[in-house]
GUKOL-999255 format. One record per residue (C-alpha): residue in three letters; y, x, z. Coordinates in steps of 0.02 Angstrom, whole numbers, plus 50000, padded with zeros to 5 digits. Last residue first. Layout:
N
alaYXZ
...
END
This chain:
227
unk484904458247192
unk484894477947114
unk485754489747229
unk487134496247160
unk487864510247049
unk489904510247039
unk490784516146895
unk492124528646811
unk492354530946654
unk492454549746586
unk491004548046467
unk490054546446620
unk490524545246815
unk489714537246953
unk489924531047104
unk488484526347216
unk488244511147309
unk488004504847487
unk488414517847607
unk489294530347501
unk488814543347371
unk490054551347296
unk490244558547101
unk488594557847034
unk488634560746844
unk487694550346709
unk486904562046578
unk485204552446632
unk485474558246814
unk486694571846836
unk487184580547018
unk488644582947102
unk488294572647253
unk486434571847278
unk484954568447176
unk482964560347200
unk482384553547049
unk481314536247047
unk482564529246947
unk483934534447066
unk483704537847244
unk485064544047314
unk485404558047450
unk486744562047563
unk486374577647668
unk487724590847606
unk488894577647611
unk488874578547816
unk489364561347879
unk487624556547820
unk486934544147710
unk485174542447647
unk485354527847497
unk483644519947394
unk483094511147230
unk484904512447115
unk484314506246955
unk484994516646803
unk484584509946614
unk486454511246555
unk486894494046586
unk486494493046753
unk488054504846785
unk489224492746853
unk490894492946794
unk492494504546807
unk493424503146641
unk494964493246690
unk495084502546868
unk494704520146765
unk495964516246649
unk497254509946775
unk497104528646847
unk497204536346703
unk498564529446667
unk499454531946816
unk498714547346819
unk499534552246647
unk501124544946699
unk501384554146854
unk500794570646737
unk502224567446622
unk503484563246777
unk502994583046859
unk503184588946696
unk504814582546675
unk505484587846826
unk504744604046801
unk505794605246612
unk507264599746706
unk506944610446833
unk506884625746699
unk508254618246629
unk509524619646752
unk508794637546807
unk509124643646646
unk511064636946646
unk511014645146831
unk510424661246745
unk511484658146589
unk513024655746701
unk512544672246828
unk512634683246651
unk514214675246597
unk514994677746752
unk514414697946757
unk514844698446566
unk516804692546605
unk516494704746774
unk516174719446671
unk517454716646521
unk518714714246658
unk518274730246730
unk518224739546569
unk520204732546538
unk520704736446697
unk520004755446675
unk520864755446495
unk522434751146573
unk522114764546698
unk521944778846574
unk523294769446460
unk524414773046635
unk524024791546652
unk523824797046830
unk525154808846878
unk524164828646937
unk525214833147069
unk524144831947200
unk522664841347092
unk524004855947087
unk524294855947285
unk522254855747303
unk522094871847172
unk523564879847256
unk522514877347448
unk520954884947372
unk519504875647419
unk518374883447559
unk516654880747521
unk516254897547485
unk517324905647631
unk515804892947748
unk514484899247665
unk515164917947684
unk515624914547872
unk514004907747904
unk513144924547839
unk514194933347938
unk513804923448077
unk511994926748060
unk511994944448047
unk512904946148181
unk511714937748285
unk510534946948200
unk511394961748282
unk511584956548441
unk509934952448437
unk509434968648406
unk510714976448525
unk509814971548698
unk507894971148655
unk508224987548554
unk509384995348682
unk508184992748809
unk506725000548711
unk507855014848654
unk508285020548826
unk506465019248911
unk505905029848751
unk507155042048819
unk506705041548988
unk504875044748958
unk505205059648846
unk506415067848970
unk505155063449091
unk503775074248977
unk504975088948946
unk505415090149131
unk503575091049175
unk503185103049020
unk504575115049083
unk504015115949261
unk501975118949236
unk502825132749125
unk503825140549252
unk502385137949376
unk501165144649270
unk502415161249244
unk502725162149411
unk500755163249445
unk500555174849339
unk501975185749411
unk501285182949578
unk499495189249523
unk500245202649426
unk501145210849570
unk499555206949710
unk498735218249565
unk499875229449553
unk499645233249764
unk498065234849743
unk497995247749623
unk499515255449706
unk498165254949884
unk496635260049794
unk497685276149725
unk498395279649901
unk496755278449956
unk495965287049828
unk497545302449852
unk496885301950032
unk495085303850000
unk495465320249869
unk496555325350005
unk495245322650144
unk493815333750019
unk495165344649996
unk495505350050184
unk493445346850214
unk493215361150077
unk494515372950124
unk493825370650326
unk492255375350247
unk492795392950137
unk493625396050289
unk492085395950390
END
């Protein structure tokens, strides 16, 4: 009976000391579980704040790039200005010299002298172009009398020499007149011909109502009808 009651006594100690064991083990593992999830957290923590400190620093340098950039080609370009402009700045000692510089007086006697030369040759220049001129209407005038002449002569030639043209074998048989000279016709020994054309070497001139003028060797004449 002892032996039994030694038995169940161990058997509970052996249950309680599983219990006990089952309870630690438990009891670690609720332990690890928190510190696991402290550690996430903690980390979960560290890479959010990382990542805004990221955002807010490319936020910075994108404002101060659209703000100081220009600022700084702005910059750029008045220094730039400046330098042109110091480039083209004459030296006030180099201006107070040139002020004092006397002008020599055989410098501007020779200057007078050059500018008389110039206009002497200028009025000499404008008198053979109106002395050119002179002649060259003399010369039209001339011309224009020469060829007066020549017509007039020509003209009393043509009344001297103008004669009927029976003579040279031409008998005028027919007239079609028109207004329009492209429809005047003549009949002339047998031969139909308008204005501008030749008959026996004999050239029409006009052709009017009642007779034809003519032209040949350069003497004029009028072509009839035949009576």
């Amino acid at each position: 009976m002892s032996s039994i009651l030694n038995a169940l006594k161990k058997l509970e100690n052996e249950l309680s000391h599983e219990t006990e064991l089952k309870t630690i083990s438990q009891a670690v593992n609720i332990k690890r579980s928190a510190i696991k999830n402290t550690k996430t957290n903690w980390f979960q923590k560290f890479f959010f704040v990382l990542f805004s400190v990221g955002v807010i620093l490319v936020l910075i340098l994108g404002f101060l790039r659209l703000n100081i950039t220009p600022l700084f080609n702005n910059n750029k370009v008045s220094e730039k200005n400046t330098s042109i402009v110091s480039e083209h700045v004459v030296d006030p000692e180099t201006v107070t010299i040139t002020e004092k510089i006397v002008p020599d007086k055989h410098d501007n006697q020779n200057d007078q002298n050059v500018q008389n030369d110039q206009n002497e040759q200028n009025d000499q220049n404008v008198q053979n172009d109106q002395n050119e001129q002179n002649d060259q209407n003399e010369q039209n005038d001339q011309n224009e009398q020469n060829v007066h002449n020549i017509q007039e002569k020509s003209d009393q030639s043509n009344q001297t020499n103008s004669k009927p043209m029976d003579d040279f074998g031409l008998t005028l048989q027919a007239i079609v007149w028109d207004t329009d000279p492209e429809f005047r016709f003549a009949v002339i020994n047998n031969s139909i011909v308008m204005e501008g054309e030749t008959v026996n070497n004999v050239y029409i001139i006009e052709i009017f109502e009642n007779f034809v003028s003519l032209l040949y060797n350069n003497k004029k004449g009028a072509l009839t009808y035949q009576h």
